[in-house]
N, C-alpha and C positions, 0 to 999 in steps of 0.2 A: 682654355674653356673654363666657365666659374665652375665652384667646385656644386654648386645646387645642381646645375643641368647636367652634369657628369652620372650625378647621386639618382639621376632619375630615368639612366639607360637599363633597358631588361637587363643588363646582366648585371649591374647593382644593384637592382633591388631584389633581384633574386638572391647576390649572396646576402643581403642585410636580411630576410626573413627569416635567415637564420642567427644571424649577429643578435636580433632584437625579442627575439622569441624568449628569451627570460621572464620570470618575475619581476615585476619594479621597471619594465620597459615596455610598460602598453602604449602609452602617446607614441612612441614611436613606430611601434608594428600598427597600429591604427593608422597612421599616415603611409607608412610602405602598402599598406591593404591597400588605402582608398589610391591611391597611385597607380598602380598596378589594376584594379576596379577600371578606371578613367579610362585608362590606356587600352585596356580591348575591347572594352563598347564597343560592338558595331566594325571593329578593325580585327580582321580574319588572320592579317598579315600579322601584327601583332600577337595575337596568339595562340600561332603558329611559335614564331620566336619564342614566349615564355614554353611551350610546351618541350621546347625542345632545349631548354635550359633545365627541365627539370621544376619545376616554380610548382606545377599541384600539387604533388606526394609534401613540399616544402609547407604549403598552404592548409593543405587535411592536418598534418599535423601539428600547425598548431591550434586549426579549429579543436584537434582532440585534447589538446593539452590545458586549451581556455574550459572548455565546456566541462572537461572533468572534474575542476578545481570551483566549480561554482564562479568563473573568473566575469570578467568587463561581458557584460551583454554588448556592449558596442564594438566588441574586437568579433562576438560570436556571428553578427548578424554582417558586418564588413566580409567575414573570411566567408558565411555563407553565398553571398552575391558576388564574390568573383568567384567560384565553385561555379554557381550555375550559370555567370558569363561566361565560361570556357565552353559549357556544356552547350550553349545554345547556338544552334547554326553549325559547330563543327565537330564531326563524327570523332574525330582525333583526341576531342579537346573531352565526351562524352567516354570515351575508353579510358583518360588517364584519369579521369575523375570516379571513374568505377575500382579501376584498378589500384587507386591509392587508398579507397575502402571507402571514400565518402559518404556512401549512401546509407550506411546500417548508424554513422552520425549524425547523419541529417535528419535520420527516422527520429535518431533520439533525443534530441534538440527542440522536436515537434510537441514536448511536452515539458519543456519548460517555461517557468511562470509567465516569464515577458512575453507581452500578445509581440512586438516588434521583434522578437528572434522568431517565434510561431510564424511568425510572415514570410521573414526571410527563410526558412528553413523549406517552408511549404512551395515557395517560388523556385529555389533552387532545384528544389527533387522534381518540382512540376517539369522544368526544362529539362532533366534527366531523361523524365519516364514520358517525355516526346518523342527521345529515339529509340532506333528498335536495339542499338546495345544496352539498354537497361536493364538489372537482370528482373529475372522472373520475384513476383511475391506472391508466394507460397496462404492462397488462400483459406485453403483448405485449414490450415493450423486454427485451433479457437482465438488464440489471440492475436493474431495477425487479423483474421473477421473482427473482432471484436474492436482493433485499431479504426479498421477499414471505415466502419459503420461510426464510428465517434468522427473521424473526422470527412462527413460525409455530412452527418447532424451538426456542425461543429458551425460556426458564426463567421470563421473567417475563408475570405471570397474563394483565397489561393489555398488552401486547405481543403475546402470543398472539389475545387476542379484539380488538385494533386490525386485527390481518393478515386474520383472519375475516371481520371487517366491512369495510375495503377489500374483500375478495372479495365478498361481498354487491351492495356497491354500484357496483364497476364492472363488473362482467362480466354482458356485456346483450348479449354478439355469438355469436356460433359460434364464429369463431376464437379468441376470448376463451377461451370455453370450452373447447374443444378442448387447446387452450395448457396452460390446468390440470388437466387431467384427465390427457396427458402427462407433465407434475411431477408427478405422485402425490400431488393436492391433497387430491383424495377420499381417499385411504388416511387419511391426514392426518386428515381431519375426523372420520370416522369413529372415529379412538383418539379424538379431543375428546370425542365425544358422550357418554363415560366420565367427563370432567371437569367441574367445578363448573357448574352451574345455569348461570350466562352464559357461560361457555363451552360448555355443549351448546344451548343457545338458536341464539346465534351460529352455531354450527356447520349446525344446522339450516336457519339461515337462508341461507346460504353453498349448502350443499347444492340445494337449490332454484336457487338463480344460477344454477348449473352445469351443470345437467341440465335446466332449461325449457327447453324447444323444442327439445330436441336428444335425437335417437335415438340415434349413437352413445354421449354418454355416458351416457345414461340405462341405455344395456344393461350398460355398462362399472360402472359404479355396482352395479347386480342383480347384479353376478357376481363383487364382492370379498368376497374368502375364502367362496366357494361360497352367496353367498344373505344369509350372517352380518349382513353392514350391513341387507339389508330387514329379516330379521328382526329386527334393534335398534329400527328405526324401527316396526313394529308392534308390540314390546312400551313405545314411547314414548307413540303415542297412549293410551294407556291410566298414564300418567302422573298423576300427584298436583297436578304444576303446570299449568295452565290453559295457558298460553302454551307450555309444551312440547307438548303435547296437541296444540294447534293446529298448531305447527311443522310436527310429527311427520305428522299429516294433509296438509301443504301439500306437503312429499316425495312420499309415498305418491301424490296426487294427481300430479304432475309427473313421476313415473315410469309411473304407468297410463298416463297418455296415450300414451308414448311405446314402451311398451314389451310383451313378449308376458306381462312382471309383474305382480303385484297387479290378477289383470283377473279376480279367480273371486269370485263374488256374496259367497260370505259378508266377506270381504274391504272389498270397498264399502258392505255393509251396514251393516258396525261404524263404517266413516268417517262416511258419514251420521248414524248416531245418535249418534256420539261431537261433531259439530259441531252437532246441535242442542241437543245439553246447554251446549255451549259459548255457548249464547246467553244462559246465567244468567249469566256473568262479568260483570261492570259493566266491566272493562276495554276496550282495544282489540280483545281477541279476541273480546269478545262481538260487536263491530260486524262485524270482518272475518269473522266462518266463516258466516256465510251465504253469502257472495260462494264462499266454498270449497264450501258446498254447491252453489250454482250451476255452478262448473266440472264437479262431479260427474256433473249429472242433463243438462244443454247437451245438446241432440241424443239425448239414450239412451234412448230408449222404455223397453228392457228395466228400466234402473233406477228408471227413472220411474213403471213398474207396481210395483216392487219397493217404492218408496217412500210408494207409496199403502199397500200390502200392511203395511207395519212401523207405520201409521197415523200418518206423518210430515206427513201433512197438517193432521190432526187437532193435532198438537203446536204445528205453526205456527200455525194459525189462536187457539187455546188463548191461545202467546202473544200475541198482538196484542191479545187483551183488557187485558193489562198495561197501567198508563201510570204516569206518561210511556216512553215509549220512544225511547233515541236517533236522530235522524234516521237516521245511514249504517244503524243496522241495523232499523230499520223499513224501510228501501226494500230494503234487502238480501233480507229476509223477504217484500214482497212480490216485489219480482223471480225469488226462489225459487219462490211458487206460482205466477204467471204462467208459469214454463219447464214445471211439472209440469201445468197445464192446456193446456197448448199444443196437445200431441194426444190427452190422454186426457180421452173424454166424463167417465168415472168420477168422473175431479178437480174436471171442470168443475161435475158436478150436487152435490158435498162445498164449493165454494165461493160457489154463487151462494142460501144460508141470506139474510134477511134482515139479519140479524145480520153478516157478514162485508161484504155489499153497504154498509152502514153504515161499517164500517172503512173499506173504499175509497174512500164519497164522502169522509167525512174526510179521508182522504188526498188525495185529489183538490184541498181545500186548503190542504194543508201548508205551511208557510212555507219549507222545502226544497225547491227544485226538482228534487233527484234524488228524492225522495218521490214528488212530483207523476209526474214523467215513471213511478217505479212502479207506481202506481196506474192511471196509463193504461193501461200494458202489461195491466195484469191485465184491466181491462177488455173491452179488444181481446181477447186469450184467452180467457176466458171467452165473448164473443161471438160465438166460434166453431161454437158450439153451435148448429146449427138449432134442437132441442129447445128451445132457452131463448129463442134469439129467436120462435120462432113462438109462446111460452107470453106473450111480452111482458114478461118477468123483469127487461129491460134499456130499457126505454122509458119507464120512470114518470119523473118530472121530475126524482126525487132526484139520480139520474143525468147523466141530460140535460140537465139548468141549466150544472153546475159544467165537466160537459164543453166545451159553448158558449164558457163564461166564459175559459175556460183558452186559447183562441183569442185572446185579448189579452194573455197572459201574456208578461212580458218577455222569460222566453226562447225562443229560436228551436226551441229543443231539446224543450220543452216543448209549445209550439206544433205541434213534427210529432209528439209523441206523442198530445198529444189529438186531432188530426187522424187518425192511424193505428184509436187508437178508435171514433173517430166516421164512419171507413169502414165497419165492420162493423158498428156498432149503427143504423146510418142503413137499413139493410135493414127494421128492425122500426120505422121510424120512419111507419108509415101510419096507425097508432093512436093517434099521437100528433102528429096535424099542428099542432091549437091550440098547442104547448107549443114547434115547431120554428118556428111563424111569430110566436107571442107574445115570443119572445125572442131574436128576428131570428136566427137560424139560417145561415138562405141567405145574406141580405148579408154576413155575415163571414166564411160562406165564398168568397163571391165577390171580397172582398175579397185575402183571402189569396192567392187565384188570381191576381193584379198583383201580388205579391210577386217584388219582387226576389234573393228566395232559391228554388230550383229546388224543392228538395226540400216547401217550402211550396205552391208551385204546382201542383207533380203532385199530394200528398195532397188539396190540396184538391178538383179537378177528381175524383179516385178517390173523394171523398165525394159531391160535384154530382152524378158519374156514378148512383151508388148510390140517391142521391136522386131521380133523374130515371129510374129506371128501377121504382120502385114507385110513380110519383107518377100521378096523376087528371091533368083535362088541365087543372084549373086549378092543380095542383099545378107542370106544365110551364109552362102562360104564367107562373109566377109568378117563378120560375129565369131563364126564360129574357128575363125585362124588366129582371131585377136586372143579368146576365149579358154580354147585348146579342150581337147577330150579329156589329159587328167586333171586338168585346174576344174572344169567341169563334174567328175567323178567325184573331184575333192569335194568340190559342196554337195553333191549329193550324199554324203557323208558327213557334212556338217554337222557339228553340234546343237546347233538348234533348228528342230524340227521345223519352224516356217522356213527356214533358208532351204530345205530339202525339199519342203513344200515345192516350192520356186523354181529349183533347179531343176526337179524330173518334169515340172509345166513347162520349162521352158526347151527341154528337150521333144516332147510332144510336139510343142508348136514346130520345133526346127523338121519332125519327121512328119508333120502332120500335109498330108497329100503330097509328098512329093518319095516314091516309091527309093531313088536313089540316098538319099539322105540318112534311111533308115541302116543303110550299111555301116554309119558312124558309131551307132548303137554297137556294133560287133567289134568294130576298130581297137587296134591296142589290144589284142588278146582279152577283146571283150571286156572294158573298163566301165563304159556305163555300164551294161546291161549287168552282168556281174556284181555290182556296187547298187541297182535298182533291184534287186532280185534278195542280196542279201538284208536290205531293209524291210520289205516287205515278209522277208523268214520272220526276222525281229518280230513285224509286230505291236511295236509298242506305240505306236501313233498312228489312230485310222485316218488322219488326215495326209501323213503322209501314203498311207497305203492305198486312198484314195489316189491319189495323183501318180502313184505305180502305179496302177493297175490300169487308170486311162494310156500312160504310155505303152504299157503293155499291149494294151488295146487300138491302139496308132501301127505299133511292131505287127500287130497280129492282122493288122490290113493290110499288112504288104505282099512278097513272095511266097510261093510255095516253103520257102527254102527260110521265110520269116516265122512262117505260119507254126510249120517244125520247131524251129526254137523255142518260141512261146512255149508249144506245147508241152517239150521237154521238161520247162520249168514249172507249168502245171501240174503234170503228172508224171515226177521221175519214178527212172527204174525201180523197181525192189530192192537191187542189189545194194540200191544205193541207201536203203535204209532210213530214205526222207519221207514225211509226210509231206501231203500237200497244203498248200496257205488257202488254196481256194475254196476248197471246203470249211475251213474259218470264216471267208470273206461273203460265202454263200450264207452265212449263219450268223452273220455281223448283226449286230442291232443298228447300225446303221446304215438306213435306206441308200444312203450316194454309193457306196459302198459294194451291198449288194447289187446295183444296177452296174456297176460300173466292172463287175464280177461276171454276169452274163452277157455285160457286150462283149466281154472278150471271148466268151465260149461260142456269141452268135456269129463274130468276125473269125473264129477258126473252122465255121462249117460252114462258109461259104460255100452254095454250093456251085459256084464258078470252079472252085479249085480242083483240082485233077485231084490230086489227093484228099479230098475234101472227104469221101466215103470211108477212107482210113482212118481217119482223124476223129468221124464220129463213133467209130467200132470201138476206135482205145477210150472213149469216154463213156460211152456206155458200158464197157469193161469196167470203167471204176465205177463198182457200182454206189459208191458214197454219194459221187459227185450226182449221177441219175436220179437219185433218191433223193436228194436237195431238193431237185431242180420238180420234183412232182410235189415236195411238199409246200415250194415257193408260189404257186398256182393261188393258193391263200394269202399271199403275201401283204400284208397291212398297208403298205406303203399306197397310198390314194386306191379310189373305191375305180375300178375299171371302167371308163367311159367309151370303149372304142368296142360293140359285140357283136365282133365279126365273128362266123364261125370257122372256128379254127382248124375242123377234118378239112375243109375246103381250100387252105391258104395252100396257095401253091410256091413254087421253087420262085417265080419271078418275084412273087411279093414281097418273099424272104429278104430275097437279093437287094429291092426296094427299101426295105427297113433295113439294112444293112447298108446301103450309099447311104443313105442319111445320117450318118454317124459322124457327130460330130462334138462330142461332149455335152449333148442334150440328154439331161437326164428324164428318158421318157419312162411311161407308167410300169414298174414295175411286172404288174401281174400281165402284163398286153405282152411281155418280151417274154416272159415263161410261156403263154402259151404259144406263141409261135416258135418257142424253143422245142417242144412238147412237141407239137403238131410234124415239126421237123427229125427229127430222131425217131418218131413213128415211122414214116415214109421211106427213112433208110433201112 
């Protein structure tokens, strides 16, 4: 092989950059530069190769050692342009170029005499400060502002859109922003928005930095030269280039939020549709402007009818027939329709076609996890629908399989989406029990419930619950032998209060109307009730004490012999030198609370129960608890709409607001006085 094309494999000109790096051997490092330059233009594989020989850290230093010496501009401006070819296009290549210190050279390169190193220097760091490993510049310092602003004012193209893009990517704070917006950064970007294609891109992009999450400048923005900048930005979206389009939208968006601007329907309407056309671009903005339409409709009913209205659902759905479709912007597109089914039935009955239900099992197994976790959401929304669960739209197996399956998916993230799902679709799961026991259903959610991630253990207990609350009683012994009494206990003991939440609701639902059930509460030397009883002493969370107290209240509808229990744990002995919780929970400032406090005392005087007269003596014995209960008659909690009178109510009617009991929190002061009226009479 001659000995030239030898001379000219990566790993000779790598070790020549250092052979040639002396004084009195610039033509030669000028030529291994431009060599080395040639070679990864455009060729990723390439370098890849020099990166892994070691060639940047080789290259930075001898940009630092030319530059420092006042040495060849033509060696300073070579060595800067294969710096920011490594940089461009590959993350790797953006890391070794940070990490070999490049960038505080390049800063300072930017001020030396040659406008042709100024260029190159400005080009390079431009390609740097594209990726998100760039590091942060510190704008706040005076002269870093002071940098910022010279070469912002400064003449040349790539120097201008270098300063743009620093702003882009460091300024992420308030102060930051704030900072620039003082400099008359925005004025600034604004005349840009007039200049070439990258530089109003840039600008655009800039603009958005500045103004996210922040109301003052965002007003301050609306209000240069009286309106004139918005109105630039809404004759942009309507722009010939895709990417400006987009930009122009991503302002527009980051000022409505902020501001009393661009908040009038027709306005949003054009962003809307101007972003779904955005989804033909094969570029990156076809991925990202779904996400943009997302921010749009996030919580806004109004635009979300509007959006039905412009038949943008229709447009989405349309597209998803397309294929292939990029991963980020299929999930982007379903996470769009999931936010617009959210709360309107309208969306929901335009989405759950065959046809669409098809797409989403698809989706369901994407080989992208942000797909996947989309397709759940839509699910879950969609399944909001009484309409649809009661019609069973969402219960056939196509469904149902992939849901399950996804419960083993690697990600965790995943995992609580199909969980979130399979909360609400487990409602309509009674018609299809073959298909939730044929492909073990239960166990893996019970499984999940021992997860040592929270968020896993609540979803899943909020599906048991859901399941265990439409289930038959073989559907309960079936849960609850997967489940067990002290794996049970355990989480009612949980560490995090919504998982305790969970567990004592889903114990309710297991005892809730089925009188034998309730004896699992006792089971085990009394492991739940025991374990429910000692939370509610605690105290320290009325959410969970809420949901004690309702299971209390399920216990206290049962047996004579339940009814006792309860009681005990109301109102222990003396001897025993406890006070009672109930007199706290009659005194709660919180309404659920206290209601949920006297249905349990109105479910212990039933007066069906043989010992029913007993049970009222020992309560009006405590005379705390009676005093409560005459001072609850004023109770705040809703103004009383039901005036019956109360000497009249007799035992059946009692009895009547007492079968009704079903976690309905009814009017507070209506339950005292038929409490009142009853303890009178005995």
């Amino acid at each position: 092989m001659p000995t030239t094309a030898e001379s000219n494999r990566p790993e000779d000109l790598t070790a020549r950059l250092s052979e040639v790096g002396g004084v009195g051997k610039g033509e030669a490092l000028l030529k291994v530069l431009r060599e080395v330059k040639n070679q990864i233009i455009g060729n990723k594989t390439k370098k890849l190769r020099y990166l892994h020989l070691g060639a940047v850290p080789k290259i930075v230093s001898v940009l630092a050692a030319v530059a420092s010496d006042g040495g060849d501009s033509a060696i300073i401006v070579q060595a800067a342009a294969v710096i920011g070819s490594f940089s461009c296009g590959v993350e790797d290549g953006v890391r070794a170029v940070v990490e070999a210190g490049a960038v505080p050279l390049l800063i300072r390169i930017l001020s030396y005499p040659d406008e042709k190193v100024i260029d190159a220097g400005a080009r390079s760091l431009r390609m740097i400060f594209q990726s998100k490993l760039a590091p942060k510049y510190d704008v706040l310092q005076s002269k870093n502002m002071m940098f910022l602003l010279s070469l912002l004012n400064s003449n040349n193209e790539n120097a201008i859109e270098l300063a743009v893009r620093i702003i882009a990517h460091s300024c992420d704070k308030n102060e930051e922003q704030n900072a620039l917006c003082d400099a008359g950064v925005l004025q600034r970007l604004v005349l840009l928005l007039e200049g070439s294609l990258n530089q109003r891109d840039a600008s655009l992009g800039s603009i958005v930095a500045i103004v996210k999450n922040n109301r003052e400048v965002a007003m301050a923005f609306a209000s240069i030269e009286n309106g004139k900048a918005l109105s630039a930005l809404t004759e942009l979206i309507h722009d010939r280039y895709p990417r400006t389009r987009y930009l122009a939208c991503m302002c527009l968006i980051a000022i409505g939020q902020l501001s009393c601007y661009v908040q009038d329907l027709q306005t949003k309407t054009n962003l809307m549709l101007v972003l779904v056309e955005l989804l033909e671009d094969s570029s990156h903005v076809g991925d990202d402007s779904p996400f943009a339409l997302l921010d749009i409709i996030t919580d806004k009913e109004e635009l979300q009818l509007q959006a039905i209205a412009i038949n943008l659902v229709e447009k989405l759905c349309n597209y998803l027939e397309k294929s292939p479709i990029p991963p980020r912007r299929l999930q982007g597109i379903l996470l769009a329709l999931a936010e617009l089914c959210s709360k309107s039935e309208i969306c929901r009955c335009q989405l759950i076609s065959p046809q669409f239900l098809n797409t989403i099992v698809d989706a369901l197994k994407h080989v992208s996890a942000g797909v996947r976790i989309a397709a759940c959401t839509c699910v879950r929304n969609i399944s909001r629908s009484v309409k649809n669960l009661c019609a069973g739209r969402l219960s056939n197996e196509a469904v149902i399989i992939p849901l399950f399956q996804l419960l083993n998916d690697p990600s965790t993230s995943v995992q609580e989406a199909s969980l979130g799902a399979i909360c609400n679709v487990a409602i309509d799961f009674t018609a299809k029990k073959s298909a939730l026991v044929k492909y073990g259903g239960v166990p893996l959610l019970v499984q999940l419930s021992k997860s040592i991630v929270p968020t896993l253990r609540l979803k899943s207990l909020c599906a048991l619950r859901n399941l265990m609350f439409i289930a038959d009683r073989i559907g309960k012994e079936n849960i609850i032998s997967e489940l067990t009494i002290p794996e049970l206990t355990s989480l009612i003991c949980d560490s995090e209060h919504l998982v305790q939440e969970q567990a004592m609701a889903l114990v309710s639902n297991l005892i809730h109307g089925c009188v034998d059930f309730i004896r699992l509460v006792f089971a085990e030397d009394g492991l739940i009730i025991n374990a429910v009883i000692r939370q509610l002493k605690s105290d320290y969370s009325t959410q969970v004490c809420i949901q004690g107290m309702l299971l209390l209240c399920n216990v206290a509808a049962g047996d004579e012999s339940h009814k006792e229990a309860v009681l005990s744990y109301l109102i222990p002995l003396k001897a025993e030198g406890c006070s009672s919780f109930i007199i706290r929970f009659l005194q709660s400032k919180d309404q659920f609370l206290r209601t949920a406090a006297v249905w349990c005392i109105l479910n212990l005087t039933d007066p069906a129960g043989v010992n029913s007269p007993v049970r009222v003596g020992r309560l009006v014995q405590e005379g705390a608890i009676l005093l409560q209960i005459k001072t609850m008659v004023n109770d705040p909690w809703l103004d009383c709409k039901i005036l019956y009178n109360c000497n009249v109510i007799s035992d059946m009617r009692l009895r009547f607001y007492l079968g009704q009991f079903s976690y309905c929190f009814l009017n507070i002061k209506f339950l005292i006085l038929i409490l009142k009226n009853y303890f009178k009479k005995q």
